[in-house]
C-alpha positions as CSV (number, residue, x, y, z in Angstrom):
1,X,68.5,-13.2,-7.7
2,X,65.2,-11.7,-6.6
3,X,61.8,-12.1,-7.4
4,X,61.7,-9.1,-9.0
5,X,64.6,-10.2,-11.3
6,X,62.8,-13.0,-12.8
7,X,63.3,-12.9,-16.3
8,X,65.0,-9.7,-16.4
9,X,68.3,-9.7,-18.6
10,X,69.6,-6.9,-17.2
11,X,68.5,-5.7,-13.7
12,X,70.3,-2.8,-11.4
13,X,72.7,-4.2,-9.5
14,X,73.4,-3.0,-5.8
15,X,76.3,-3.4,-3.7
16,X,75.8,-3.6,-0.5
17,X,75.5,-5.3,3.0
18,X,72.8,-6.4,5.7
19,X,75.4,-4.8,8.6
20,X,75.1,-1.2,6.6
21,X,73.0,1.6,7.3
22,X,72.3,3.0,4.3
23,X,71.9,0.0,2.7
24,X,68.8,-0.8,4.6
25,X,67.1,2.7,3.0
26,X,68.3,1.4,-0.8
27,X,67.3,-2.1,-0.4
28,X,63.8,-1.1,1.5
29,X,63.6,1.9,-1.7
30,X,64.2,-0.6,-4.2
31,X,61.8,-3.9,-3.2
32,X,59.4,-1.2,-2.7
33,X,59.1,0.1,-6.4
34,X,59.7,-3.4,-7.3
35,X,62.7,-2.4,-9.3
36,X,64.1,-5.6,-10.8
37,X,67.6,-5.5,-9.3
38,X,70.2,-7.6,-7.7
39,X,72.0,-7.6,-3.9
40,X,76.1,-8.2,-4.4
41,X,77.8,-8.1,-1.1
42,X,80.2,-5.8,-1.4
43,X,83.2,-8.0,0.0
44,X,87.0,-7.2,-0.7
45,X,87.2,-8.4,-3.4
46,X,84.2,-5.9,-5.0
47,X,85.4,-3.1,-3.1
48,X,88.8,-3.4,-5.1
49,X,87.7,-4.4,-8.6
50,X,84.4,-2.4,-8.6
51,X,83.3,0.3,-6.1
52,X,86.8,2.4,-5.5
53,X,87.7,2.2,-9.6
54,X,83.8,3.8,-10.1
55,X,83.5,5.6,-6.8
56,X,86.9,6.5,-6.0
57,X,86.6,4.8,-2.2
58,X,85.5,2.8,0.1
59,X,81.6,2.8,0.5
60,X,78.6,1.2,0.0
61,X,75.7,1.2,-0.9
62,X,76.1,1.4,-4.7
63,X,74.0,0.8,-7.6
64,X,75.1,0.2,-10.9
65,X,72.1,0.7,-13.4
66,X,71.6,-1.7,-16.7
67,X,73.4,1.2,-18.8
68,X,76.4,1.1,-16.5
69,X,76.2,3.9,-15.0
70,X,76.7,3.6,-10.9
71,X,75.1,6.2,-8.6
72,X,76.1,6.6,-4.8
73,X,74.8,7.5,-1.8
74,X,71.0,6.8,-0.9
75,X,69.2,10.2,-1.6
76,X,70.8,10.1,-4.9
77,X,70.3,7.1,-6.2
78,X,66.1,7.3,-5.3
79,X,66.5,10.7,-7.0
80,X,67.8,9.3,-10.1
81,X,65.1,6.3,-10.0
82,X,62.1,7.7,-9.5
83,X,61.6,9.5,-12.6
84,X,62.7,6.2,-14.6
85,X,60.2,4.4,-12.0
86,X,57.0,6.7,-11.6
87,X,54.3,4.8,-10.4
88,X,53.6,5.1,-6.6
89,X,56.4,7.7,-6.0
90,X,57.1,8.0,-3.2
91,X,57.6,12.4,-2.6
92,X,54.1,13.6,-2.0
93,X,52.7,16.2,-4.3
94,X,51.3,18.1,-2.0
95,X,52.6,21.2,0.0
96,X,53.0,20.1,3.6
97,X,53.1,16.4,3.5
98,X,56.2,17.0,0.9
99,X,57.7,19.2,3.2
100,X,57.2,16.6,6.1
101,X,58.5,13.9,4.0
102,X,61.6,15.8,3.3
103,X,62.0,17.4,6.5
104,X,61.6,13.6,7.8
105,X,64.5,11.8,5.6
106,X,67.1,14.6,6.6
107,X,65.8,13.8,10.6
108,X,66.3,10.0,10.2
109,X,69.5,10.2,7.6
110,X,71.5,12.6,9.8
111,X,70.1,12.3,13.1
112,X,68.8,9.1,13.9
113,X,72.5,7.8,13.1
114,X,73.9,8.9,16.0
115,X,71.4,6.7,18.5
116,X,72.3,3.7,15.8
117,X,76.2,4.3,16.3
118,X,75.9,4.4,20.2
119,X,73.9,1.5,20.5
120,X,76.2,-0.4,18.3
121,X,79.1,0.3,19.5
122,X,78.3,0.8,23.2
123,X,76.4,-2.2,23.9
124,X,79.4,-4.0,23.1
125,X,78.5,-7.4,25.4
126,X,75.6,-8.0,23.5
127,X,76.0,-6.7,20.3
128,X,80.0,-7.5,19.7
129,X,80.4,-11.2,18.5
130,X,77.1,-10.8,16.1
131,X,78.8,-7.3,15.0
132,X,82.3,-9.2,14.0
133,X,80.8,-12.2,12.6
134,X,78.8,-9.6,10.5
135,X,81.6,-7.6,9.3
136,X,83.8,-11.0,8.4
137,X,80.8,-12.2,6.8
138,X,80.8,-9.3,4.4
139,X,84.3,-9.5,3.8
140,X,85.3,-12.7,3.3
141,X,82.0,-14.9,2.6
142,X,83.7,-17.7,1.9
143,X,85.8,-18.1,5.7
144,X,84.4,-20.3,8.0
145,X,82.5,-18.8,10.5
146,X,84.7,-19.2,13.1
147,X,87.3,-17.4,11.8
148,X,84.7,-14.9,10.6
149,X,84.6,-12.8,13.8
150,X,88.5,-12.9,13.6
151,X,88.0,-10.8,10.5
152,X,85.8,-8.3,10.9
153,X,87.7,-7.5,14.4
154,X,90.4,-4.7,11.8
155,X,87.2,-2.7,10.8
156,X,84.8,-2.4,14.0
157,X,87.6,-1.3,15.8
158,X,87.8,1.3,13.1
159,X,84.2,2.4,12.6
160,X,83.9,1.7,16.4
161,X,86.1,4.3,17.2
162,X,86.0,7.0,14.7
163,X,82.1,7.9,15.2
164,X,81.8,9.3,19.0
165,X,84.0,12.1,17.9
166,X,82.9,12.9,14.7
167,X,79.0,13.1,15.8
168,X,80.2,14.2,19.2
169,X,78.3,11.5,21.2
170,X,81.4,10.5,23.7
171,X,80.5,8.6,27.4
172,X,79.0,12.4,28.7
173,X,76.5,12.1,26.3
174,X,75.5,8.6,26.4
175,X,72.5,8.8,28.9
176,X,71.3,11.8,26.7
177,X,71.4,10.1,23.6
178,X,69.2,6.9,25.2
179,X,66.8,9.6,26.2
180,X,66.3,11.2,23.2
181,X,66.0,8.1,21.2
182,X,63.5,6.3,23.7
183,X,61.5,9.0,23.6
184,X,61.4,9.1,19.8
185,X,60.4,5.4,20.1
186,X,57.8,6.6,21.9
187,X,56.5,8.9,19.6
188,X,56.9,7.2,16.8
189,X,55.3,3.8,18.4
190,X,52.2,6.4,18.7
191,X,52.1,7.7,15.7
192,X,52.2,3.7,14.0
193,X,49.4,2.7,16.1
194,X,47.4,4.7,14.0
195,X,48.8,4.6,10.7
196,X,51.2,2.4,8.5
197,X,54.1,4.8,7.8
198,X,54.9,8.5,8.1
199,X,51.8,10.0,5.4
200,X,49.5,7.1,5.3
201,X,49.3,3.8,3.4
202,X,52.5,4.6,1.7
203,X,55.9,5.1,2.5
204,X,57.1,8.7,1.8
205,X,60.9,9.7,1.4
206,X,60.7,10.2,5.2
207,X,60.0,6.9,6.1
208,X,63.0,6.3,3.9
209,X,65.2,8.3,5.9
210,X,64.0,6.7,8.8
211,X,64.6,2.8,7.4
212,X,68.7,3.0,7.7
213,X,69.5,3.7,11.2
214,X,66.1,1.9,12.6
215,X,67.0,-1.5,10.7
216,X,70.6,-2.0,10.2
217,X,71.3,-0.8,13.6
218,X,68.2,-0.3,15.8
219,X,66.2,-3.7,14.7
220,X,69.2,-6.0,13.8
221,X,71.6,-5.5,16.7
222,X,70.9,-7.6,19.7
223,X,70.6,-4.6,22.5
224,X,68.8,-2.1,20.5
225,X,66.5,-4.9,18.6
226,X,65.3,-6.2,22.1
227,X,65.1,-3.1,23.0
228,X,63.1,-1.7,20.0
229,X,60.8,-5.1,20.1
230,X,59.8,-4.2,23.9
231,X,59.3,-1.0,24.5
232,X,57.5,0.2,20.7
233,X,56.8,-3.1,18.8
234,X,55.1,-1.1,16.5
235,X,58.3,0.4,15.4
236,X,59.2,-3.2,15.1
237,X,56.3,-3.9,12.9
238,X,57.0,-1.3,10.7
239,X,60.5,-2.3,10.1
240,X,59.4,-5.1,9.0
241,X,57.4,-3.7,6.6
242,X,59.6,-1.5,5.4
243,X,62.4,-4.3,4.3
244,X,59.6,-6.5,2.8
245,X,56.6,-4.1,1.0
246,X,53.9,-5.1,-0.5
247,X,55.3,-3.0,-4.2
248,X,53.3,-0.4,-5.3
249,X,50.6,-0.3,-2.8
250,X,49.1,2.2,-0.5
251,X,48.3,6.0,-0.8
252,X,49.2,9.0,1.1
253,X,46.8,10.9,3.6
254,X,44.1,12.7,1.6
255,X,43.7,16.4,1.9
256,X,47.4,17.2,2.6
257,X,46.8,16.3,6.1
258,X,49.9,16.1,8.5
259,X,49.0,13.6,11.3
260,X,48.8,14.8,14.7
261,X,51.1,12.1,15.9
262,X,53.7,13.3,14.2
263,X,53.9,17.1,15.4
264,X,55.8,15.3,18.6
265,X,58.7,13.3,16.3
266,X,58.6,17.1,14.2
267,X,59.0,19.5,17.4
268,X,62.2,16.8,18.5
269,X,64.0,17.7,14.9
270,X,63.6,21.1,15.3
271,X,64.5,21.5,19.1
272,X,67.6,18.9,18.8
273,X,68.6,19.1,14.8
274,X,67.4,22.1,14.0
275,X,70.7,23.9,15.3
276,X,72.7,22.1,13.8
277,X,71.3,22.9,10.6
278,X,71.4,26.5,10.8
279,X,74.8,26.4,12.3
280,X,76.1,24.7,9.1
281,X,74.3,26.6,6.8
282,X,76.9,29.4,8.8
283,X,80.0,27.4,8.9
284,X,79.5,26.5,4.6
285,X,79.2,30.5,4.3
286,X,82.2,31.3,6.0
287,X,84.6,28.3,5.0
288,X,83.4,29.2,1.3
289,X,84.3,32.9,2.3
290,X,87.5,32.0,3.3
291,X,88.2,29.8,0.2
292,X,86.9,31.7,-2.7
293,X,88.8,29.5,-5.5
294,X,87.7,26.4,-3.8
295,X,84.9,24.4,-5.6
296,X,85.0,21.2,-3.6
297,X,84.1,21.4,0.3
298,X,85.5,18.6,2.4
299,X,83.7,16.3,4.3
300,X,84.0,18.3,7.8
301,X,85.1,21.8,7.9
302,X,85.1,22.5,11.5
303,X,83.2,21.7,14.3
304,X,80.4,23.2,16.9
305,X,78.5,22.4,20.0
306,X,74.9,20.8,20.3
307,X,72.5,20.0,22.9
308,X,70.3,16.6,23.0
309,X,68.3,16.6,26.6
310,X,70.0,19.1,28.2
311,X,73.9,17.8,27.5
312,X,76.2,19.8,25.7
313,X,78.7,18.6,23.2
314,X,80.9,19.3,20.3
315,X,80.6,17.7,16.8
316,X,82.3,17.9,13.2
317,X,80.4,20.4,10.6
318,X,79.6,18.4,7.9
319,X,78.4,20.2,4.8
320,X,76.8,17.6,3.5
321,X,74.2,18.0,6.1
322,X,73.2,21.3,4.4
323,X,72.4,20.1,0.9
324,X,70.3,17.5,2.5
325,X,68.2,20.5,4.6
326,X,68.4,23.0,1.5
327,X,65.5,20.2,-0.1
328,X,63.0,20.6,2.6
329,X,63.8,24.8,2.7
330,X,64.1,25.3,-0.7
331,X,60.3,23.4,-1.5
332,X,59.0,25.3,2.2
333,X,60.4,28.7,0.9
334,X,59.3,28.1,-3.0
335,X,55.7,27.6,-1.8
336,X,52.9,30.4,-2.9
337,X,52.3,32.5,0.6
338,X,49.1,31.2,0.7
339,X,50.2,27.7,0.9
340,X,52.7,29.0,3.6
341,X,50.1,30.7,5.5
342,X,48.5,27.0,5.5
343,X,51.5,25.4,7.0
344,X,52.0,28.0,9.7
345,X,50.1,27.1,12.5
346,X,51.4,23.6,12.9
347,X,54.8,24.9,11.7
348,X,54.5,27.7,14.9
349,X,53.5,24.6,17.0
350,X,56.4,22.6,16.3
351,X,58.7,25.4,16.6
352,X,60.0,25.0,13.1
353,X,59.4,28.4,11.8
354,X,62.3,30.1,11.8
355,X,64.4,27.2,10.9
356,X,62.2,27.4,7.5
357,X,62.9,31.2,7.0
358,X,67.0,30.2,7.4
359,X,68.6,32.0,4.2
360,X,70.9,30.3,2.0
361,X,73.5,32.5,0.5
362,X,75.5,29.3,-0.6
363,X,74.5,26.6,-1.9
364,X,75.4,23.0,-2.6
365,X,75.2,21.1,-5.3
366,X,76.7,17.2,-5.6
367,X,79.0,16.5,-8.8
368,X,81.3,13.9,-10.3
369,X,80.9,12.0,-6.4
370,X,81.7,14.8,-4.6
371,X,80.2,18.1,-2.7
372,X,80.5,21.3,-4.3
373,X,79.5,25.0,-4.2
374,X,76.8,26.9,-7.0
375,X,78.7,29.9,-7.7
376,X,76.4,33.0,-8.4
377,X,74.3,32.6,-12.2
378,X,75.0,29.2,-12.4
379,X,71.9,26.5,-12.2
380,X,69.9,25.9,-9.1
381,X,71.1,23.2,-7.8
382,X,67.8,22.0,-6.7
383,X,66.6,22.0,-10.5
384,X,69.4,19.3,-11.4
385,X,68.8,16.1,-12.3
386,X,71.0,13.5,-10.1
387,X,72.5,11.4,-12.3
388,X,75.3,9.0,-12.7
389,X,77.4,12.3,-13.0
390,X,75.9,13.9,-10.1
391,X,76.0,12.0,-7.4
392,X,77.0,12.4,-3.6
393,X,79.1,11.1,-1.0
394,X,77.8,8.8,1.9
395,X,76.7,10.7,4.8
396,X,79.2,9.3,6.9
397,X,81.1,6.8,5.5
398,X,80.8,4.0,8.3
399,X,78.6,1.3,8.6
């Protein structure tokens, strides 16, 4: 039980783990708003009685709210908490730092994963015996720990070998992929030596985004922790901040002012991710083309090349990544042309222009657990409220 439980009859319940990604962003979301709530580690046992009856698979985190109703997958779940939870939210209300916060979240959620899987996985002399003790530990709590390693051996060799392909990060990409993350250490180091999080004295959504691959992964794993605690400590610091908040406190930037030090962690998403994005936002319009009765999308529908420091690759299309970028586009493309005209000049500097003029001509919308398409007339999906009902897949599915 937490502090924050304390004489609560009825608090949310999350399942999840310390060796997950995503649960780092729900747990860090939750201790934040000071949400009274409980941690269940979601071992076999919970996985068969509780989370594939409700979900329908495999996956953590979870949440199951005080009315029963269980909502999956990060970006949902603070969705459907933060109007029941209002004070210190944590979107901005103003123009750009909203559009920074939500361009943020879809950098760390669907970018910064792929440094987190390749550290974890490739620094496999360092990292291994903590990773299996972690994965028994989840699974069967109650082993002893010897044995525990023994254990969690049948899923890191499953998680440990699905990602390179699906995010396209195989041995010819390694060195680019420690590049690019060591210079966003860098930049991000930077940026913290002059402010707490992302907007100011507050966490925004972004620095959400930001919490599951840099603390699961990047801060708990031996390599990349050592790693993360040597060369940007204040990255370090922040972590630490993030998994244990003071609740409630802090205030964004005044003035709708986007912080210098961030326009270098900005122009990385758009000159690495932004590609990607648009490049989905393609694929989703010609698979739903090409299925016109189809109201669910899978998972991957494809796949296409990328570049990360001057390596080429080829990764799975994942539609998901497109609802997550329609947020930030949608709230960028909404905005009075005044307010635009605002943004430009830093938006020009960052190169993210013409990523923020991409068009969608279909949308996504999350229902009933799973991904689907608006058809033409029917409600925006960015004015529905994410509920128990509406919900969406994990972005990957591996810890």
């Amino acid at each position: 039980m937490t502090q924050a439980t304390a004489g609560v009859e009825n608090p949310y319940l999350m399942y999840g783990a310390e060796v997950s990604l995503y649960s780092g962003k729900t747990r860090a979301y939750l201790r934040y708003k000071n949400i009274p709530y409980e941690e269940r580690l979601s071992t076999l046992e919970v996985y068969r009685q509780i989370i594939v009856p409700n979900i329908g698979r495999r996956i953590i985190p979870v949440v199951c709210t005080p009315e029963g109703e269980y909502l999956q997958d990060t970006t949902a779940i603070i969705d459907a908490l933060e109007p029941r939870f209002p004070q210190a939210p944590v979107y901005p209300d103003t123009p750009a730092q909203r559009l920074v916060a939500l361009l943020l979240e879809v950098f760390g959620d669907e970018w910064l994963v792929m440094p987190a899987m390749h550290y974890r996985w490739q620094r496999k002399r360092q990292n291994l015996r903590f990773i299996l003790g972690e994965f028994g530990g989840m699974l069967r709590p109650q082993a002893p720990d010897w044995l525990k390693p023994a254990i969690g051996m049948l899923p890191a060799c499953v998680f440990g070998g699905m990602y390179q392909k699906y995010f396209g990060i195989g041995r010819p990409m390694h060195a680019a992929v420690e590049r690019s993350y060591e210079g966003f250490l860098d930049e991000f180091d930077a940026h913290l030596a002059q402010h707490p999080f992302l907007l100011g004295s507050r966490p925004s959504i972004g620095d959400f985004g930001f919490i599951g691959p840099l603390y699961a992964h990047l801060y708990r794993d031996p390599a990349p922790g050592k790693l993360m605690r040597a060369r940007a400590p204040n990255v370090a610091r922040w972590v630490e901040r993030m998994q244990h908040p003071e609740p409630l406190s802090g205030a964004f930037l005044t003035d709708d002012e986007i912080p210098a030090t961030l326009l270098p962690i900005l122009a990385r998403m758009f000159r690495e991710q932004g590609p990607v994005l648009r490049d989905t936002v393609r694929a989703v319009a010609q698979w739903c083309a090409e299925h016109p009765g189809a109201e669910r999308l899978p998972r991957v529908i494809g796949s296409h090349a990328f570049q990360v420091e001057g390596s080429s690759s080829v990764r799975t299309i994942q539609p998901y990544a497109q609802w997550m970028f329609q947020r930030p586009l949608q709230h960028y493309q909404r905005l009075p042309a005044a307010e635009r005209e605002r943004i430009a000049p830093w938006l020009r500097q960052v190169g993210g222009q013409d990523l923020l003029d991409t068009r969608i001509d279909t949308p996504l919308a999350f229902v009933g657990y799973r991904i689907r398409r608006v058809r033409p007339g029917a409600d925006d999906p960015a004015d529905q409220e994410t509920s128990g009902q509406a919900v969406i897949p994990a972005k990957t599915g591996i810890p």
